[in-house]
mmCIF file of the C-alpha atoms, coordinates in Angstrom:
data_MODEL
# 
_entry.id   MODEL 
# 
loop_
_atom_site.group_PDB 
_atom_site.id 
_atom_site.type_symbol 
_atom_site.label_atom_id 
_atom_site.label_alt_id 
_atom_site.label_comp_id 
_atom_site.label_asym_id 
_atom_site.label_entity_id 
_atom_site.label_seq_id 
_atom_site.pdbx_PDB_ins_code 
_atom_site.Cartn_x 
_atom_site.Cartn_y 
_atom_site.Cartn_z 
_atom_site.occupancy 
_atom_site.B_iso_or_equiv 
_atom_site.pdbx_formal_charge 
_atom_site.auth_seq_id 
_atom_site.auth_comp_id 
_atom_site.auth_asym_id 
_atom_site.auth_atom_id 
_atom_site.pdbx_PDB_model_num 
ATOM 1  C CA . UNK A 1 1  ? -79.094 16.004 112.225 1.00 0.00 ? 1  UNK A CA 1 
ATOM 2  C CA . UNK A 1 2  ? -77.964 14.222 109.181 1.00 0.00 ? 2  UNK A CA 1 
ATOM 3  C CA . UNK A 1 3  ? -78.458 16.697 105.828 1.00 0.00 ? 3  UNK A CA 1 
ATOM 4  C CA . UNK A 1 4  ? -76.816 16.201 102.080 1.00 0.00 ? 4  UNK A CA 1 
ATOM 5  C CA . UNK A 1 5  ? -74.970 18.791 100.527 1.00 0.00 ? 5  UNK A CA 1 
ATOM 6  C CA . UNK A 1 6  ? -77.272 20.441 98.278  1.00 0.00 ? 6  UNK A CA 1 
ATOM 7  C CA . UNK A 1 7  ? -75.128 23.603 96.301  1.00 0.00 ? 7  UNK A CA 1 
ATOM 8  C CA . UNK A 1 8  ? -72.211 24.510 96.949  1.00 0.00 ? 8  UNK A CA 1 
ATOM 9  C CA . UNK A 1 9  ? -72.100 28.792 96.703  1.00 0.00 ? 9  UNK A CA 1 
ATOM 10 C CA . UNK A 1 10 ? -68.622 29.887 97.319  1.00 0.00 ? 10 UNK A CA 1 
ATOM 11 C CA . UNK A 1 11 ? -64.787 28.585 96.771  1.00 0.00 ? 11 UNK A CA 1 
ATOM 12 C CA . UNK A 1 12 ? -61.701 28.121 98.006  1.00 0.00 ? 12 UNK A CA 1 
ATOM 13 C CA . UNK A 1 13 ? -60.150 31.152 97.965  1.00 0.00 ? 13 UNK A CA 1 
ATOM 14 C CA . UNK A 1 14 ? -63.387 33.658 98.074  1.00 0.00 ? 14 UNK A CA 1 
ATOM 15 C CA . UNK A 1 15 ? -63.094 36.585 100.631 1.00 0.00 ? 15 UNK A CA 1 
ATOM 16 C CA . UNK A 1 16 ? -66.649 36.335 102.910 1.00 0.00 ? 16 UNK A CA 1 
ATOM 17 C CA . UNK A 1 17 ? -68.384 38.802 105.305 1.00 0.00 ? 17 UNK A CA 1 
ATOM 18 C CA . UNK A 1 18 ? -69.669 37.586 108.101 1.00 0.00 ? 18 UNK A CA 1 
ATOM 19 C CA . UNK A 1 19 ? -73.684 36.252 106.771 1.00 0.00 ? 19 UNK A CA 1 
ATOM 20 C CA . UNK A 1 20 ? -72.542 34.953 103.718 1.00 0.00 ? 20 UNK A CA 1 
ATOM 21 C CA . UNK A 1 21 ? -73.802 32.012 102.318 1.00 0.00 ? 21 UNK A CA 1 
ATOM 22 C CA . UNK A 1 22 ? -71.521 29.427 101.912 1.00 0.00 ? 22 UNK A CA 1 
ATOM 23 C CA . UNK A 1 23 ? -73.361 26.235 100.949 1.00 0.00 ? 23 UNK A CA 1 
ATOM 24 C CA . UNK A 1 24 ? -76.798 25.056 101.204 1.00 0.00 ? 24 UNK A CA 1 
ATOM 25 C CA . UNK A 1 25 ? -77.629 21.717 103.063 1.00 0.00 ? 25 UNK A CA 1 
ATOM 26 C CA . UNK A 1 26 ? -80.862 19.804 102.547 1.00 0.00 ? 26 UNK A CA 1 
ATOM 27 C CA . UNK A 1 27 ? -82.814 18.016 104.979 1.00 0.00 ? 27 UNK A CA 1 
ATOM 28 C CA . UNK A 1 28 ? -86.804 16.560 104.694 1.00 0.00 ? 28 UNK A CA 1 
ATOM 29 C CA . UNK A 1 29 ? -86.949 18.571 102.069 1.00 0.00 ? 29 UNK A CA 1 
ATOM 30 C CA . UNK A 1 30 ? -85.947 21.996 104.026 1.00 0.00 ? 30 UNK A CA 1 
ATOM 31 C CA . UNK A 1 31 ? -82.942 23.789 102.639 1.00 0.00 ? 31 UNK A CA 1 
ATOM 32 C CA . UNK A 1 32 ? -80.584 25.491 105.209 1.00 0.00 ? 32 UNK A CA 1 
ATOM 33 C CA . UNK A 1 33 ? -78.226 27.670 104.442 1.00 0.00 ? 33 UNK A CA 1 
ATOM 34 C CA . UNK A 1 34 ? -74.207 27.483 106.135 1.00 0.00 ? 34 UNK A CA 1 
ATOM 35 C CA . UNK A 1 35 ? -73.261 31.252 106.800 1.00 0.00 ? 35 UNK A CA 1 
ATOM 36 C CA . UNK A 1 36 ? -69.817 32.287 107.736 1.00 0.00 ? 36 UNK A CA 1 
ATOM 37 C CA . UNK A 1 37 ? -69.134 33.267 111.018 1.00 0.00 ? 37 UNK A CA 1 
ATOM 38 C CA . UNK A 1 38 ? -66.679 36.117 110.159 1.00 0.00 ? 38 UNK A CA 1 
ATOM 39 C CA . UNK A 1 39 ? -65.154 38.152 107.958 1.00 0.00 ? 39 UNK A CA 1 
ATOM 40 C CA . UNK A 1 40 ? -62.276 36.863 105.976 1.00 0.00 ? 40 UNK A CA 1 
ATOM 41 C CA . UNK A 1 41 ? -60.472 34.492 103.641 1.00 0.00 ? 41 UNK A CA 1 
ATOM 42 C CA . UNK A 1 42 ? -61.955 30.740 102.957 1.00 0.00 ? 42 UNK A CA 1 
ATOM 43 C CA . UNK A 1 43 ? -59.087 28.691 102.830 1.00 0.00 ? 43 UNK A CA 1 
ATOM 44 C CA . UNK A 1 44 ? -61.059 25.243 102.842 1.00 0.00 ? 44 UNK A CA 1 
ATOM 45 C CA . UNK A 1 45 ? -64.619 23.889 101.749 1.00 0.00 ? 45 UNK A CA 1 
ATOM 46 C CA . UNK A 1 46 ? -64.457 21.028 103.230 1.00 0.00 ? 46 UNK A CA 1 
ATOM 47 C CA . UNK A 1 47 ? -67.330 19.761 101.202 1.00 0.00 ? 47 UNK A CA 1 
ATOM 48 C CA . UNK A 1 48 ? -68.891 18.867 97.796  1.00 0.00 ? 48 UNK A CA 1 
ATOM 49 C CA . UNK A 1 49 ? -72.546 18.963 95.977  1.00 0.00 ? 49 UNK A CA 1 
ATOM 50 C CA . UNK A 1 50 ? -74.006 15.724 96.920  1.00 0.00 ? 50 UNK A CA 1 
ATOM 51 C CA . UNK A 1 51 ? -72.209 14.417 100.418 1.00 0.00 ? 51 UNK A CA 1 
ATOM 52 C CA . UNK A 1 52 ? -73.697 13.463 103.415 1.00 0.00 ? 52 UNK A CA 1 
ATOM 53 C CA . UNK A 1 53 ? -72.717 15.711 106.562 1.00 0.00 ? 53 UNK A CA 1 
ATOM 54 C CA . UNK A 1 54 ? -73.939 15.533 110.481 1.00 0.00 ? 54 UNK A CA 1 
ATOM 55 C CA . UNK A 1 55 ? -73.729 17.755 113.125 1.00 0.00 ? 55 UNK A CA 1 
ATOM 56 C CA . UNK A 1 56 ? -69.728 18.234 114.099 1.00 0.00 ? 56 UNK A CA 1 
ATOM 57 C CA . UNK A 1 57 ? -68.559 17.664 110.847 1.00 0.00 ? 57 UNK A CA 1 
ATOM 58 C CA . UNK A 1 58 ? -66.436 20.350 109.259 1.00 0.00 ? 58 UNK A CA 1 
ATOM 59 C CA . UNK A 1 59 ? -67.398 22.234 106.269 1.00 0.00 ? 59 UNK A CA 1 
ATOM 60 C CA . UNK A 1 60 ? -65.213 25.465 105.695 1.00 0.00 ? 60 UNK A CA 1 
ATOM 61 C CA . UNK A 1 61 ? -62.078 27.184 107.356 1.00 0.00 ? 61 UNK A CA 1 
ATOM 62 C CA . UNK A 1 62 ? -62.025 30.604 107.124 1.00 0.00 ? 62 UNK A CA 1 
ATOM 63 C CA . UNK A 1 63 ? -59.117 32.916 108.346 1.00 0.00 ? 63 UNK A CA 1 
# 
């Protein structure tokens, strides 16, 4: 699935629970939400407001 990056919600640096929201793709007009798989740190968004990401790509590091 090929979707643009539609908001970005959190930054570099942000401490996330496991659930949270960390940017919002769009695809045919459906908006789907990134959540973080665990609790911690994110160290890297990978991604910005307007680019193109598939399946595989990577869009945050947490730790």
């Amino acid at each position: 699935m090929v979707a643009n990056v539609w908001k970005v919600v959190a930054s570099a640096g942000d401490t996330v629970s496991e659930g949270d929201t960390l940017v919002i793709l769009e695809s045919m007009k459906m908006e789907i939400p990134v959540l973080a798989e665990s609790d911690g740190t994110l160290r890297e968004l990978a991604v910005n407001e307007g680019d193109v990401v598939q399946e595989g790509d990577l869009i945050a590091v947490i730790e």
